[in-house]
Legacy VTK file of the C-alpha trace (Angstrom):
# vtk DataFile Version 3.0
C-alpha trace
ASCII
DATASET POLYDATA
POINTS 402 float
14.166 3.498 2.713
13.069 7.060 3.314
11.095 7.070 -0.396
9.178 3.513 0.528
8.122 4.784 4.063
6.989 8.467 3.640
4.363 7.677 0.870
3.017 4.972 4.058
3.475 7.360 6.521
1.339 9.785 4.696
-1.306 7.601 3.409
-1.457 6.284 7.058
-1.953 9.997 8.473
-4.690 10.866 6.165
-6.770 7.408 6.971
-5.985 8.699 10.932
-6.898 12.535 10.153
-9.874 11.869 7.893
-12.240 11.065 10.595
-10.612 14.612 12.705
-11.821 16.955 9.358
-15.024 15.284 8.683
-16.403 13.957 11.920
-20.053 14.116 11.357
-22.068 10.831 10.791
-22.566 10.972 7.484
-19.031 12.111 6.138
-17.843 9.268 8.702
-20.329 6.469 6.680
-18.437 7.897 3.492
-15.423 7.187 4.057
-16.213 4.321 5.552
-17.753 2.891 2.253
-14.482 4.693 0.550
-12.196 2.115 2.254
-13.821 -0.759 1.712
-14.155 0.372 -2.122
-10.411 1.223 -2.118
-9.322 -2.423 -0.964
-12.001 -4.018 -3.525
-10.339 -2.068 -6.310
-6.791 -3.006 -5.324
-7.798 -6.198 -4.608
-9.089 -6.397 -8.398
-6.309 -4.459 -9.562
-4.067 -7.471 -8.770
-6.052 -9.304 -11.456
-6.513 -6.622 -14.177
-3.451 -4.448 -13.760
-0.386 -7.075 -12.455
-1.576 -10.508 -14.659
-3.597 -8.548 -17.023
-6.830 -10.582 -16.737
-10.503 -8.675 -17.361
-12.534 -10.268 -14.928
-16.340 -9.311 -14.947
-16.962 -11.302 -11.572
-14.796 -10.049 -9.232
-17.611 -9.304 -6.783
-18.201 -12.847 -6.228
-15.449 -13.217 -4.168
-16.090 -10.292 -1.873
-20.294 -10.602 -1.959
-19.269 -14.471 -0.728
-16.707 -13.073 1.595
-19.817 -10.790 2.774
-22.052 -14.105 3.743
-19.421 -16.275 5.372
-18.478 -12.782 7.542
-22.697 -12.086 8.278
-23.001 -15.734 8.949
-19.887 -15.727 11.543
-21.544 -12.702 13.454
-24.868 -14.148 13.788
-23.398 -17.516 15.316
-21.330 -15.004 17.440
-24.499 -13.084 18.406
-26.331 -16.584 19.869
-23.317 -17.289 21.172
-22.791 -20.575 19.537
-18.965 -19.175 18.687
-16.374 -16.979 20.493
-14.650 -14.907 18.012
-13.968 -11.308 17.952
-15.381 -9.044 15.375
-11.769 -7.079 14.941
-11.310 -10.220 12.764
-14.261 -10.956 11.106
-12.964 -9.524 7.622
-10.620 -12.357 8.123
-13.125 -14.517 8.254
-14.501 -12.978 4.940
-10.990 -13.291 3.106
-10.500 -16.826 4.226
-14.385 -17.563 3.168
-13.188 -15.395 -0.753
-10.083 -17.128 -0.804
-11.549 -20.862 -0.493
-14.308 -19.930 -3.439
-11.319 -18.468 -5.370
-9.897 -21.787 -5.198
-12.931 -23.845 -6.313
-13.614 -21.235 -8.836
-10.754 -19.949 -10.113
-9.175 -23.419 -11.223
-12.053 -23.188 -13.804
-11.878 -19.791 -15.031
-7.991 -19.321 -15.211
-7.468 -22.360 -17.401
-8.171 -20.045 -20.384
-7.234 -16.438 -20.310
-7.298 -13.208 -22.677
-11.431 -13.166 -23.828
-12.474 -16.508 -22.871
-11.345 -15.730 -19.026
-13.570 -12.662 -19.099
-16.242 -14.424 -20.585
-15.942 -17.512 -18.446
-16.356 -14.643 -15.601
-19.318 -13.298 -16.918
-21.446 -16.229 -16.707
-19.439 -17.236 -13.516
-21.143 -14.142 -12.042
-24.171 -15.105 -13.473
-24.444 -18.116 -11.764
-23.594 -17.383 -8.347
-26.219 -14.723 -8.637
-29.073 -17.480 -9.726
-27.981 -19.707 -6.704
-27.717 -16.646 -4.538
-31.748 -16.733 -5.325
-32.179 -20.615 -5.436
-30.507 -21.051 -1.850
-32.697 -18.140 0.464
-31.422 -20.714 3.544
-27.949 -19.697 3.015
-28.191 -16.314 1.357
-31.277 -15.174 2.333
-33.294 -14.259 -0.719
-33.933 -11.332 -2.208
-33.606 -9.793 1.151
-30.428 -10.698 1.857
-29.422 -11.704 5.703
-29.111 -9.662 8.229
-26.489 -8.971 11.502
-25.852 -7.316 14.276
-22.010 -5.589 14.924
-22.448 -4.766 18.250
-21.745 -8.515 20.301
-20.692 -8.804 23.352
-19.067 -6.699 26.026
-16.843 -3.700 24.752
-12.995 -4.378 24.714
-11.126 -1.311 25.581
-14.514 0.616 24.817
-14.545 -0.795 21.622
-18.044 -2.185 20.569
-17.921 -1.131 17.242
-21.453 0.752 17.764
-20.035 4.487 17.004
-19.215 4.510 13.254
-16.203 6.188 14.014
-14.783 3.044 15.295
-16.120 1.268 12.116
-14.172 3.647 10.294
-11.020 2.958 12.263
-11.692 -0.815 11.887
-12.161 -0.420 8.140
-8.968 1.813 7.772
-6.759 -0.295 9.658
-7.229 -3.026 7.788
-7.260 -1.301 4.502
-3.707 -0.005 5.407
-2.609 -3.345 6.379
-3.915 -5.054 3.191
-2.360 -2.279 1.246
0.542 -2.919 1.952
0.473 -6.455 1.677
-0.855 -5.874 -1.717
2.414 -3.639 -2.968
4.991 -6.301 -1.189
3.414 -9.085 -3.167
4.112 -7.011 -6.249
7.981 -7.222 -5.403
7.752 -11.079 -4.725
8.924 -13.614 -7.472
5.571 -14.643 -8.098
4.223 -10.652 -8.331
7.282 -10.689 -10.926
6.151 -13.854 -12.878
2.587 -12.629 -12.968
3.902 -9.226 -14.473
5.877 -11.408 -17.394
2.871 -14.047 -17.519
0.814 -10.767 -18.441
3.420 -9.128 -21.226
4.321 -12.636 -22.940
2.521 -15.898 -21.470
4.791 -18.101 -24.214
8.161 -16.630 -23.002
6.909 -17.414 -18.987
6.511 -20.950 -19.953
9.340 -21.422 -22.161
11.294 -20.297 -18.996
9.817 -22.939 -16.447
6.479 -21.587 -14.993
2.803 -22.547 -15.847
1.095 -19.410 -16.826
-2.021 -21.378 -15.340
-0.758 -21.830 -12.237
0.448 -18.597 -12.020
-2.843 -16.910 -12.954
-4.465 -19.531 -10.207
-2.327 -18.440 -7.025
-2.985 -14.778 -7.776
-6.512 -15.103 -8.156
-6.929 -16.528 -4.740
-4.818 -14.026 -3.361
-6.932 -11.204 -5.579
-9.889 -13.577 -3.992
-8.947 -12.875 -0.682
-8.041 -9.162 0.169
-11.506 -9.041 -1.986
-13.748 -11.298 0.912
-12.054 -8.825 3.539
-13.424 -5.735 2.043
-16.812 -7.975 1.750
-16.286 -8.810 5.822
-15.490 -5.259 6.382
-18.618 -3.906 3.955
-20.545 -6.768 6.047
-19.550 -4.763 9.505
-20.131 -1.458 8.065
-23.983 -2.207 6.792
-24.874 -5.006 9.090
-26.721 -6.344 5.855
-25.593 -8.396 3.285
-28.237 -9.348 -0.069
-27.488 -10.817 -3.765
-26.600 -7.564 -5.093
-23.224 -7.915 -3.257
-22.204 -10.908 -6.173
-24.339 -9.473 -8.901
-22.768 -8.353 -12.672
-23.633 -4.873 -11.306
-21.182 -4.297 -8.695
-18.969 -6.343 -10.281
-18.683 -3.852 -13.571
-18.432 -1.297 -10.429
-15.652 -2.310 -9.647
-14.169 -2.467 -12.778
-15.072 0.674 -13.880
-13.344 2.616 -10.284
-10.253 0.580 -11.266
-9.913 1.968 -14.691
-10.585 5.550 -13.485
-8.512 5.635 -11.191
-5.507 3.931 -13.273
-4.223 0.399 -13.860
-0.775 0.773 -14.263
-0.270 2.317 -11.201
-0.702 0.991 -7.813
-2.526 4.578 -6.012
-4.836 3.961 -9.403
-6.930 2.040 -7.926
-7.533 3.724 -4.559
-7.904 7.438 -6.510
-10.620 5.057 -8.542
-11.860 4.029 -5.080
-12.516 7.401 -4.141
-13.893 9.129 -7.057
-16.378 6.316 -7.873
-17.853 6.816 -3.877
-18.137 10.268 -4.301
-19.823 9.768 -7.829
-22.212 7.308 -6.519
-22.957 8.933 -3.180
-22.274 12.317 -3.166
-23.284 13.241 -6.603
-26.571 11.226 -6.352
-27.612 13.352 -3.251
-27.540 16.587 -5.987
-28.989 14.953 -9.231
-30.549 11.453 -10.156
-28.485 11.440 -13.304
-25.452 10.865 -11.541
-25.019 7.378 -13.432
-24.949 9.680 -16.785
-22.265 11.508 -15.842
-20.093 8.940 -14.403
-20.702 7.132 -17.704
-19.175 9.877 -19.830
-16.640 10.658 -17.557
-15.619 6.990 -17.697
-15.489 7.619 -21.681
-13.942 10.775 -21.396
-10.716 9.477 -19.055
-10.576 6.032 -21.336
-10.700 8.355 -24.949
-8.289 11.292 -23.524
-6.286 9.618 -20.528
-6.083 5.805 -20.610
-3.701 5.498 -17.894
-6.304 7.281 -15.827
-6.579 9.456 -12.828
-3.343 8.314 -11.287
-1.598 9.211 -14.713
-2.715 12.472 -14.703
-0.980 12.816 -11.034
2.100 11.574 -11.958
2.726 13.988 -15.199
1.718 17.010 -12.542
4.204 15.543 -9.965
7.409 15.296 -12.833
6.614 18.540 -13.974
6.222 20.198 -10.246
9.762 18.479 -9.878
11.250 19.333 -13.240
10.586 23.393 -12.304
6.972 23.636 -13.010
5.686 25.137 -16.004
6.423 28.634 -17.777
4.069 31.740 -17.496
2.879 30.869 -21.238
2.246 27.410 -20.289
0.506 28.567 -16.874
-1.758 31.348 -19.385
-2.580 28.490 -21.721
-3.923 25.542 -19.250
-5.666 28.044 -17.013
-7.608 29.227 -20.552
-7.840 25.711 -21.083
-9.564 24.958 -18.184
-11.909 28.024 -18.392
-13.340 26.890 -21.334
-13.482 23.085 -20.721
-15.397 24.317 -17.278
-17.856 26.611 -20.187
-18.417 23.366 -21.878
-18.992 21.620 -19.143
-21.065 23.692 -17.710
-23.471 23.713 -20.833
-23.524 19.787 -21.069
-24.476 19.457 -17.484
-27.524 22.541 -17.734
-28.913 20.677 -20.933
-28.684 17.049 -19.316
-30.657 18.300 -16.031
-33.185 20.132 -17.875
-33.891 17.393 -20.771
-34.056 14.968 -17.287
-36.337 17.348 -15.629
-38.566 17.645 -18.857
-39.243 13.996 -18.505
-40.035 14.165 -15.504
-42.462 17.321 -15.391
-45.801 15.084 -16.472
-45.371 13.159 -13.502
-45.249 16.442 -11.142
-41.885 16.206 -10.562
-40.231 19.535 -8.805
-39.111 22.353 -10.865
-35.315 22.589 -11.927
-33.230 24.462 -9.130
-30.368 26.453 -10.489
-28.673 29.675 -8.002
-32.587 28.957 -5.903
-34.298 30.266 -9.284
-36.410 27.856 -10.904
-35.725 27.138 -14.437
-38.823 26.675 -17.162
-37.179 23.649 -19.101
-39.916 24.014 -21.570
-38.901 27.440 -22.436
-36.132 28.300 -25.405
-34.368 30.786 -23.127
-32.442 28.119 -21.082
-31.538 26.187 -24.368
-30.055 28.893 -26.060
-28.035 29.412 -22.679
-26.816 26.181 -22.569
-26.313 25.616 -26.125
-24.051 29.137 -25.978
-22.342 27.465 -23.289
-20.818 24.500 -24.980
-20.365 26.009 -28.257
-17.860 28.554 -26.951
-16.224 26.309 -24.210
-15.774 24.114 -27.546
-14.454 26.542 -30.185
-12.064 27.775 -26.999
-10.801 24.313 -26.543
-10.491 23.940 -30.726
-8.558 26.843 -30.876
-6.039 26.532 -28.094
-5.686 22.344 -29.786
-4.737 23.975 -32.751
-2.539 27.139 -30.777
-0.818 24.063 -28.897
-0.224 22.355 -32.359
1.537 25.060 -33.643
3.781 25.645 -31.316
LINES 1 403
402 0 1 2 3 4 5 6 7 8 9 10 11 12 13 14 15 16 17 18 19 20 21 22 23 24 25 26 27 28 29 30 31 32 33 34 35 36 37 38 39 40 41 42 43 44 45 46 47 48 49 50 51 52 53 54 55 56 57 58 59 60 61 62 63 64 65 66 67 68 69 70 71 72 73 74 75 76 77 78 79 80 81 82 83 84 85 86 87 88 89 90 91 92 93 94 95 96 97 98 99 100 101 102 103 104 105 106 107 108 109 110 111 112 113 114 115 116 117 118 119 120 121 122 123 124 125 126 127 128 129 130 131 132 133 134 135 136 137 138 139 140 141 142 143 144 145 146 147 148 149 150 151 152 153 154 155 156 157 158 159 160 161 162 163 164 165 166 167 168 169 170 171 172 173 174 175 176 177 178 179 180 181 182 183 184 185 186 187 188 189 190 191 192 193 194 195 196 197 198 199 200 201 202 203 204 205 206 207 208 209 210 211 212 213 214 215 216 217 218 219 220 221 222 223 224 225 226 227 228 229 230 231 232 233 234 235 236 237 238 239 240 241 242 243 244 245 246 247 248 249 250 251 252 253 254 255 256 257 258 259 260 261 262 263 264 265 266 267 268 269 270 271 272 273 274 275 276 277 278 279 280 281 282 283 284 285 286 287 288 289 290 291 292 293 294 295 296 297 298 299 300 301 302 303 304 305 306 307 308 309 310 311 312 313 314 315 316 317 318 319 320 321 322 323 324 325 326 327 328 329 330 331 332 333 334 335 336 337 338 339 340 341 342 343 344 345 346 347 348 349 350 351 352 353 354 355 356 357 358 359 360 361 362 363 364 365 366 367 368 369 370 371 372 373 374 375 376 377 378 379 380 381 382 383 384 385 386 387 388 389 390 391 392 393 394 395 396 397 398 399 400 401
């Protein structure tokens, strides 16, 4: 009992403490959008990693969870409704749960490449009637909301994004764990052997269609409740929310982070936010980078992130490593950081050579600016990866022998 409730307890205490450590606005809007990424990647991770089905649409569910929860609150604010906004992401999952039933009969009567296809212009679609409907979705500029209704409850109003946060961590915490007892139910089970060998599920007594069905509308609804919550947190919601973009988003968190694993997806969760929010306030070609190091962790790690965890936890518990060992991956990392280092000086300055006929700003490196148009900086960067490459060539082939 002890091993199922401390990993809780402690994933409980850092969604309590994370607000204590980083209390200033815009750490607090972070994390906020952190959660609700977290519970859209578990959410899809239900689909992908536990009945092995590549969806490319999963953010229709939560971008329609997203309207029926921005709808809800504006028929709260003219007080045409009494409902309170603590469970308006339920709202959301109900609303992603009822189009996963409509839609989902369709696209899990076929699975393996015709499901993800099937997706893919499912997505499609619901974007082109996102647009063809602006009474109901509001256009291109999406439909607005206010979070703030009514009188405070406890001196709750949900005006300070602190108690946003709160709102959005509570219910990722509850939906987590909802999430990892479904995966110990008979039908988390069935979906696991539906996945491994569909024929053998049905020559045992279960419809691989059906089974595929019931967990997409479960997938479909922890999804609309991080589209209620995302709802709350923005007070907007527009088409991008069910557009092919955030949808391959999502997908791309979840593999990051790890589908075999069920902290994958919320390491995914994580990294992706800080990728496309944190990164992008240092250098527009953030998308570049999280491109390649989506390549790099699918060509080196495929299990992901949350593999790369799990081999550091076994050996921490098997002893830890020798002093050779220790010598080897901290040379290992010096001159995969060299490497790095070079790739990342030549992307920025090729970027900001681009960019300098249009009067863009001069490259920023230590508060020097850097003349991208001189050979100097090249040659540095070009020395940079070749010798963080020949050190990681040399301690392959060191490894190898040994």
């Amino acid at each position: 009992m002890k091993r199922i409730l401390l990993p809780w307890l402690a994933f409980a205490l850092v969604l309590l403490a994370a607000p204590l450590v980083f209390p200033q606005s815009a750490a607090l809007s972070l994390l906020s959008q952190m959660g609700t990424m977290v519970l859209l990647c578990l959410s899809y991770n239900m689909l992908l990693g536990e009945g092995g089905m590549l969806s490319f649409g999963h953010a229709v569910y939560s971008g329609l969870g997203a309207f029926g929860a921005i709808h809800l609150m504006n028929r709260m604010a003219e007080g045409a409704l009494a409902f309170p906004v603590t469970l308006v992401p339920l709202a959301g999952g109900l609303t992603g749960a009822l189009c996963g039933v409509v839609l989902g009969y369709l696209t899990t009567r076929r699975a393996g490449t015709t499901f993800s296809m099937i997706t893919l212009g499912l997505v499609e679609l619901v974007s082109a009637c996102v647009l063809m409907f602006p009474d109901l979705f509001g256009g291109e500029g999406g439909i607005s909301g206010n979070r703030v209704i009514g009188e405070p409850v406890l001196g709750i109003s949900y005006g300070p994004q602190i108690q946003v946060y709160y709102l959005i961590a509570g219910w990722l915490l509850v939906c987590a764990v909802a999430i990892c007892a479904l995966r110990q139910t008979p039908l988390g089970r069935i979906l696991n052997a539906v996945r491994d060998n569909p024929e053998r599920a049905a020559f045992i007594g279960y419809d691989p269609q059906r089974v595929r069905y019931l967990a997409l509308i479960l997938s479909a609804f922890f999804a609309g409740v991080a589209g209620g919550l995302s709802a709350i947190n923005f007070e907007i919601v527009s088409a991008e929310y069910v557009g092919a973009l955030r949808s391959g988003t999502i997908l791309l968190f979840t593999f990051i982070g790890g589908t075999a694993y069920f902290y994958g997806p919320i390491v995914g969760g994580v990294v992706g936010v800080l990728f496309s929010s944190w990164l992008s306030a240092y250098t527009q070609a953030w998308q570049f980078y999280l491109g390649a190091f989506f390549i790099l962790i699918v060509m080196t790690t495929p299990g992901g992130l949350a593999s790369l965890i799990d081999r550091g936890l076994r050996l921490l518990r098997s002893g830890g490593l020798d002093p050779r060992m220790t010598v080897w991956l901290a040379a290992w990392l010096l001159a995969a950081l060299l490497a790095l280092t070079g790739i990342v000086l030549a992307t920025e300055m090729a970027y900001q050579a681009s960019l300098a006929d249009i009067g863009a700003a001069p490259l920023l490196l230590w508060g020097q600016a850097i003349d991208v148009r001189a050979p100097l900086p090249w040659l540095a960067a070009l020395l940079l990866v070749a010798t963080g490459v020949a050190g990681l060539r040399a301690l392959q082939r060191q490894g190898e022998g040994r």
